[in-house]
N, C-alpha and C positions, 0 to 999 in steps of 0.2 A: 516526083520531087517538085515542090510548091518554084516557080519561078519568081524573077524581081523586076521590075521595069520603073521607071521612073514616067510621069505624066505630065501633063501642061493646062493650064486655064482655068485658075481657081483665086480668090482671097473673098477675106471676110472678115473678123471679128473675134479675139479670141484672148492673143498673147498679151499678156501685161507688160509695158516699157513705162516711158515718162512722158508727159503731156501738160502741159500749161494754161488752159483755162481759167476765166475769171473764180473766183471766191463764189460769187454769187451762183454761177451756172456748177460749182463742184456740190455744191449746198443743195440746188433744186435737185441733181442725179441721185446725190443720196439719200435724201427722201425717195425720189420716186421709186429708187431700189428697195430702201426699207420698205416701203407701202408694199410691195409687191412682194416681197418674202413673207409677208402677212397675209396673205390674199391665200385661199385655198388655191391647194395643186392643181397645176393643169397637168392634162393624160400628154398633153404636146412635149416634145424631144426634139433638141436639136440633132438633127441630122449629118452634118457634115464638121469638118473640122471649122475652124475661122479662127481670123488671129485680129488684134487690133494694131492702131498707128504707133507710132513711135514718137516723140521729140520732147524736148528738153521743161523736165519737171519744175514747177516752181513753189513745190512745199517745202516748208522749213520749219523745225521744232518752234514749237511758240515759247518755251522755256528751256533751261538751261540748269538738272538740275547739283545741288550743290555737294550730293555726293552719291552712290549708284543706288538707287532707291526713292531717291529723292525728289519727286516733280511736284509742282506745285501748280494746281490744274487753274483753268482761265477761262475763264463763260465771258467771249464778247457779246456784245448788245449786236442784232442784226444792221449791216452796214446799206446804205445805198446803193442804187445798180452803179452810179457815177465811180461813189469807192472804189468798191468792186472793180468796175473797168478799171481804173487809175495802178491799180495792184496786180491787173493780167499776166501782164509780162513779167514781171520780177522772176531773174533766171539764177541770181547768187544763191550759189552753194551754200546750205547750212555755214556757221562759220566751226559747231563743235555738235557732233549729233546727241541727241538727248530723245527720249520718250517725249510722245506729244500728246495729252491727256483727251479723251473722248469730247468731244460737244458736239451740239446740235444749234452751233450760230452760224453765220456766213464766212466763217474765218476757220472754215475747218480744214487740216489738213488731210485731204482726201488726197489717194494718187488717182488723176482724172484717168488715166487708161485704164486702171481696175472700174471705176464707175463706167467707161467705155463697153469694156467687156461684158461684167455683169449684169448692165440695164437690160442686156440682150437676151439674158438667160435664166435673169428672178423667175420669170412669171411663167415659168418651164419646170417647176421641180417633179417629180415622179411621184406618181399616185400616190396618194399618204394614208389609204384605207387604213384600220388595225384589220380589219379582215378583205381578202379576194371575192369578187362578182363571185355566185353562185354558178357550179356547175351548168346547169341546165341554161343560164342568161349567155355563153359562153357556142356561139356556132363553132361547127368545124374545120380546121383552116380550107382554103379552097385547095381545090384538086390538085390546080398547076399554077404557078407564081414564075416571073423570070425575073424580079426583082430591079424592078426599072430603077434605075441612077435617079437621087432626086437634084443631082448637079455634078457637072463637072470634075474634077479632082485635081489641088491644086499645080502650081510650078514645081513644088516643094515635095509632092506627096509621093512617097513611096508606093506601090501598089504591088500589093502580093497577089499571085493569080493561081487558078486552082491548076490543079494537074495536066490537065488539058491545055495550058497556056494561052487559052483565048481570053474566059470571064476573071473577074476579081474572087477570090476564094472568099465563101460564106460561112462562119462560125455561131453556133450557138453557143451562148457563154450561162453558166448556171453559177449561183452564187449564194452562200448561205452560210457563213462565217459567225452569224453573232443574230441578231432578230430579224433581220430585215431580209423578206424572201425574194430573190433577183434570176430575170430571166432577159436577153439580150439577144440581138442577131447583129454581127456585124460585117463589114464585108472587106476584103481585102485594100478599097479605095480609100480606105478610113471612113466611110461613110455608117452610123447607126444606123439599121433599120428599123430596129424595136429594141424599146427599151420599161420596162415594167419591173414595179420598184412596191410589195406586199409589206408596208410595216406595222409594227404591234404596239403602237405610242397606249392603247384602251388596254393591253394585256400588262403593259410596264408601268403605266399609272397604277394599274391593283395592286401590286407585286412591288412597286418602288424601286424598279429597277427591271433588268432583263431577268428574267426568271430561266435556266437551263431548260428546265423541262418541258416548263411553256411553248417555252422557246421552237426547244423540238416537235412538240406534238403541231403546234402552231404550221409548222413549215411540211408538215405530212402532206396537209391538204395545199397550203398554199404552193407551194414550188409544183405540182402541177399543174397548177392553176395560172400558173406566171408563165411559165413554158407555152402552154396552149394559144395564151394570149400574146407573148412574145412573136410567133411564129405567126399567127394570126396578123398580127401589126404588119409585120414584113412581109404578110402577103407568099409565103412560102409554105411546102411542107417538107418533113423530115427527108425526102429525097434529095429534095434542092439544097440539104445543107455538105460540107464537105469534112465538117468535122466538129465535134462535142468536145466543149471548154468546161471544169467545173474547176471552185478553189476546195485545194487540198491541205490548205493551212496558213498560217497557224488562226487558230478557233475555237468554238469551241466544240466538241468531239459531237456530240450528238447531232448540231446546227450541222456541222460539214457533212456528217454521213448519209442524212437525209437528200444533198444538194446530190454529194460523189454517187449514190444508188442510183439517184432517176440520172446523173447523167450517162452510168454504164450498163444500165438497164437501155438506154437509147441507143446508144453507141454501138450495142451488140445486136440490137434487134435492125436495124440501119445498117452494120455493116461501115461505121465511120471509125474515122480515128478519135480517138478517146486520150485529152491533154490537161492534166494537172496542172494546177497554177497556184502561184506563189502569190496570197492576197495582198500584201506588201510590195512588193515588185509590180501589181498588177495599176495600184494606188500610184509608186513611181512615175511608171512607163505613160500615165492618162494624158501627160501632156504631147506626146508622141503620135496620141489619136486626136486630141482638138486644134494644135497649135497647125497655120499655115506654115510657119516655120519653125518644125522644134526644135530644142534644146541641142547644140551639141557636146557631144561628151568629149572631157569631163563633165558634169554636173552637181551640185549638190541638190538631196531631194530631203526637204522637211516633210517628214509625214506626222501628222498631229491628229486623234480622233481620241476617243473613249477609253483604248485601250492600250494606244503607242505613243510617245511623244521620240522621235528617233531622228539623227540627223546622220544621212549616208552622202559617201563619196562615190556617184554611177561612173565607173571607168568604162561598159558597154552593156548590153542590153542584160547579162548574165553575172555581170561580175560587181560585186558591189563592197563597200568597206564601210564599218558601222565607225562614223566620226565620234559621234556624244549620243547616249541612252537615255532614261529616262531610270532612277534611281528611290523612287518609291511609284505617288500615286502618276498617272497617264493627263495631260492639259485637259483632257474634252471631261475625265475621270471629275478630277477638280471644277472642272465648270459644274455639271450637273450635283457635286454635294453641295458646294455653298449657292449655290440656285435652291436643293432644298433645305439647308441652314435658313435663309432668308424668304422661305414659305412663298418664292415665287410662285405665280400661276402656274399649271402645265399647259401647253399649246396642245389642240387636235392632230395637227400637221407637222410640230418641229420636237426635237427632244428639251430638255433644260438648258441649256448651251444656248442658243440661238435666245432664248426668252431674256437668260442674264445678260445674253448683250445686249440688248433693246433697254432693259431698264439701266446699262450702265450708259446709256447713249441720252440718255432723256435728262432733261434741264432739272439741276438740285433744285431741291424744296426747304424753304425753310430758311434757318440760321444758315446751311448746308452752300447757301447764294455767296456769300460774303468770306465765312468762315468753311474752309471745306476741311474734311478730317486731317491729322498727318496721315502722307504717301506711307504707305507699307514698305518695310524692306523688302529688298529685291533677295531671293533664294541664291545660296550658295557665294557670299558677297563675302565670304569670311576671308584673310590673305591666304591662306591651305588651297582655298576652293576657287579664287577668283581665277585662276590658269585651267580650271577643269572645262572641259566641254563635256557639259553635263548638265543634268533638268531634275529638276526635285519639286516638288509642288505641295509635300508634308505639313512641311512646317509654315509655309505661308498660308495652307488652310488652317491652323491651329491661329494662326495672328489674325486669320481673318477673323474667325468665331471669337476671340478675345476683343477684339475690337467693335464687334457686334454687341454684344454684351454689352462694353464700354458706351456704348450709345444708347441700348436700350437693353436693361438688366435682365428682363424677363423674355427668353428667347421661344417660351412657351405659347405665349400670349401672342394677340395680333400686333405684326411689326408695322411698325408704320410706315407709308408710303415713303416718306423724304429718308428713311434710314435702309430703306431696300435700294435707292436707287444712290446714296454717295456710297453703302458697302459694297454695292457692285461696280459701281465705278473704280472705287479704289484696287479692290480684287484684280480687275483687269486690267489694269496699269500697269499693276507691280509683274503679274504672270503673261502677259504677252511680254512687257518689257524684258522680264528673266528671257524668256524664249531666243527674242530677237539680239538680247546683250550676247549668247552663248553661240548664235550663227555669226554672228561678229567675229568674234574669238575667232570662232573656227577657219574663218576668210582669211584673217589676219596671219592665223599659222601654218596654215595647210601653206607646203612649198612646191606649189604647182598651181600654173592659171584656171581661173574656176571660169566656163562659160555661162551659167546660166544657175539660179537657184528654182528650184520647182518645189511648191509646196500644194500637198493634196493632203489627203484626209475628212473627216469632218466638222474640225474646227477651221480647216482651212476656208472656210465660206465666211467666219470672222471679218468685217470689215478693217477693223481696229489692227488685228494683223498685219493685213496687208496693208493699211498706211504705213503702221512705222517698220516693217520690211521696206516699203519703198524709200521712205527718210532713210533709212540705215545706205540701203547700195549706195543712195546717192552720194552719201559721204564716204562710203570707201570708194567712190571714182576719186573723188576729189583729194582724199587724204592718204591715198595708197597711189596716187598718179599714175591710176590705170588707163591705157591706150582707150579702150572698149569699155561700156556701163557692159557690169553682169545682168543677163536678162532676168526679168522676174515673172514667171510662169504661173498661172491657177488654174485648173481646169473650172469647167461651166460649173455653175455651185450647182445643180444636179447631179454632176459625176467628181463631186467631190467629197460626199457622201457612199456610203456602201454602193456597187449597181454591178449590173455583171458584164455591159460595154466593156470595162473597162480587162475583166477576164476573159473576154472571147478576144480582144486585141491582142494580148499579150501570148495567148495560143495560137493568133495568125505568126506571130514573130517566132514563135516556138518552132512551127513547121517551116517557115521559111527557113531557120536558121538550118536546119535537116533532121526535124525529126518527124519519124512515120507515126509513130502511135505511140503514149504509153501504155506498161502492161497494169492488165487489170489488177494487180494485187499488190499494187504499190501503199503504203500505208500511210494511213491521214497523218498530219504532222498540229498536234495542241499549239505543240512549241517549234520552230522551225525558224533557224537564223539566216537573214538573206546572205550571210558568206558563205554559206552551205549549202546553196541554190543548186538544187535538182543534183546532187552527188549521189541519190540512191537509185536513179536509174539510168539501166544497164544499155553496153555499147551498143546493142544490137536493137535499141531501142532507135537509132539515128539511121539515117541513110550512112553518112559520114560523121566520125565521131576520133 
């Protein structure tokens, strides 16, 4: 049975709080951050957990708007370094929280602790190939690895230890849920050893999308190829590992069976415990492996990508309660159509998502300077719908394209630059704001204290997000006259994205909590609700159960 100890002598860089920095220096990070999210992937991985500082935020909505939907956006002229200082300190609470429109001037509302965090981790994202190194470029991992510590582990950090109760228990995590083929080692200190990340941006450019089949055949070759090199990276081989992680749902069927076969194809030829995981839950739990100090539960966890927009209440590692769902298309779903509504570029290295933000972040053009369009309604604003903690993104992509149109009639034709970059601004005003109005809500009703919001997914790398998440907490401290600001958690935008870190963790907590192995014949889950978490296998699957 896996043991538990606690350890000492660790901090770093990590957790999102609030922090107060000039204008001018929140402005320089976010560039540097942008610049670096543009820069081709580095093979580099953070290793360890890290969290960042803490103290008292001084962003506050630039407008105020006049009814939910409604902002009316604000391009300042770049201010002086003198300004700038003169404005550091300013610590007053919004007086009424409001969406705070995208810019790229010196008065932007950035929360400095996210800029903190992620300046650390842009220039780190996981390999972006559409195809894996060749077989034969690929040595054999070496013979013997003992897996040196590349640090410490921190005050805060949990430490699962293998059966033996001396080392930290080593997990290989496999991941293959959707295009992106994922191989991972991690270790019971929370520490990544490897982390390798196979995606098909050249297969989904042809295709206009993730193609199933593709998909599959795609991940034949690749997920060996990830595994070899995962294993490889961490310097170990399948001896030294204690046990094989793979996600078993929800996904889509042909992407997981290819991930679920090579992992109990290993598992059996090794002689390891072989642990199913819950790709949602695994998304949750990330801030658990990066934060020096995670989250405690209760929590609320936003999970936002391509395929989920979900908002859960984590009462402990296993038990979770779905707040508000997602009632048509998924946020990251709707980033990527009106990304190609708007004949954006595609990026080598990022999906559609990451490119609409960039052009909703870039200075209007045009008329676009003085006169910007009207804000979009915000989704589900109707009095029926406004008590729903719910997410819809339908009908605001149908306003959006109406509204494209409206600017420029022929959608066929090439759009012009100043009308991609105010439709995408506006787009993401209206649909982050919906997001953040409906985690509002949910704060506001939920009759029980929330410690902590964590948001993962792959929209969660969204800067625009997580400013006006940070503007929001700050006003329910202030407006709910809460004792404690709720913390506000992102994993490193590397493991905020698909990777399988994040599912060999979630498998160390699995054996910790008592389980030995699961059985081979447990079946993949397409569809699979986290309040149903792991109910098909059987007691004897636990040490204790």
């Amino acid at each position: 049975m896996f043991a538990l100890r606690r350890a000492a002598g660790h901090d770093g860089l990590g957790s999102v709080g609030t922090a107060g920095p000039s204008s001018l220096h929140r402005l320089a990070a976010l560039q540097k951050l942008r610049g670096a999210r543009q820069q081709s992937s580095s093979s580099s991985f953070p290793s360890s957990p890290s969290a960042a500082p803490s103290s008292p935020s001084s962003s506050s909505p630039s407008s105020t708007p006049k009814a939910p939907g409604h902002v009316k956006p604000i391009y300042l002229p770049p201010v002086s370094f003198s300004t700038a200082a003169a404005r550091s300190h300013a610590t007053k609470a919004p007086e009424k929280w409001a969406p705070v429109p995208p810019t790229t001037t010196a008065d932007e509302a950035v929360a400095p602790a996210v800029l903190a965090a992620d300046k650390e981790h842009a220039a780190v994202r996981p390999p972006a190939a559409s195809a894996g190194p060749k077989l034969a470029d690929l040595p054999m991992p070496p013979a013997l690895s003992t897996g040196t510590a590349a640090r410490t582990p921190g005050s805060n950090t949990t430490v699962i230890l293998a059966e033996d109760g001396i080392r930290p228990i080593r997990i290989l995590g496999i991941e293959s849920s959707a295009d992106d083929a994922c191989a991972a080692v991690v270790s019971g200190d929370r520490r990544i050893l490897s982390s390798v990340v196979m995606k098909q941006h050249e297969i989904n450019k042809e295709y206009g999308g993730i193609h199933p089949i593709q998909a599959q055949e795609a991940h034949q070759s690749d997920i060996p190829l990830a595994i070899r090199q995962a294993l490889k990276e961490a310097d170990l081989t399948l001896d030294d590992l204690d046990a094989i992680a793979y996600t078993r749902g929800p996904g889509m069927m042909g992407c997981l069976g290819v991930g679920a076969t090579s992992a109990k194809a290993l598992a059996a030829a090794a002689d390891k415990p072989l642990v199913g995981v819950h790709h949602m839950q695994a998304h949750a739990l990330t801030a658990m492996l990066t934060e020096d100090v995670p989250p405690r539960f209760p929590f609320l966890t936003l999970l936002v990508s391509g395929g989920h927009t979900q908002l859960l209440l984590a009462e402990n590692i296993e038990t979770y309660r779905i707040i508000g769902d997602k009632l048509d298309n998924a946020l990251g779903d709707a980033f990527d159509k009106i990304a190609r509504l708007l004949q954006l570029p595609p990026s080598p290295t990022h999906g559609l998502g990451p490119v609409l933000e960039d052009y909703a972040s870039r200075f209007p053009l045009g008329p676009y300077v003085d006169q910007p369009i009207e804000p979009m309604r915000f989704p589900l604003t109707k009095p029926k719908e406004m008590k729903m903690v719910a997410f819809s993104f339908a009908g605001l992509m149908t306003q959006t394209e109406r509204r494209a149109k409206k600017e420029f009639s022929n959608l066929k034709m090439k759009i012009p630059e100043k009308v991609k970059r105010e439709i995408s601004r506006a787009f993401q005003v209206a649909a982050i704001g919906h997001v953040v109005q409906k985690v509002r809500l949910a704060i506001d009703t939920l009759d029980m204290p929330i410690h902590g919001l964590v948001v993962s997914g792959g929209v969660g790398s969204n800067l625009y997000l997580r400013e006006q998440l940070r503007v929001m907490l700050d006003d329910v401290l202030v407006t709910n006259k809460l004792d404690d600001p709720i913390g506000l958690y992102f994993p490193p935008i590397p493991l905020c994205t698909d990777n399988a870190a994040m599912i060999a963790w979630v498998a160390a907590l699995r054996l910790q909590n008592g389980l030995k192995s699961d059985p081979f014949n447990l079946p993949l889950r397409r569809k699979w609700s986290l309040e149903d978490l792991y109910n098909d296998v059987p007691a004897d699957a636990y040490h204790q159960k």
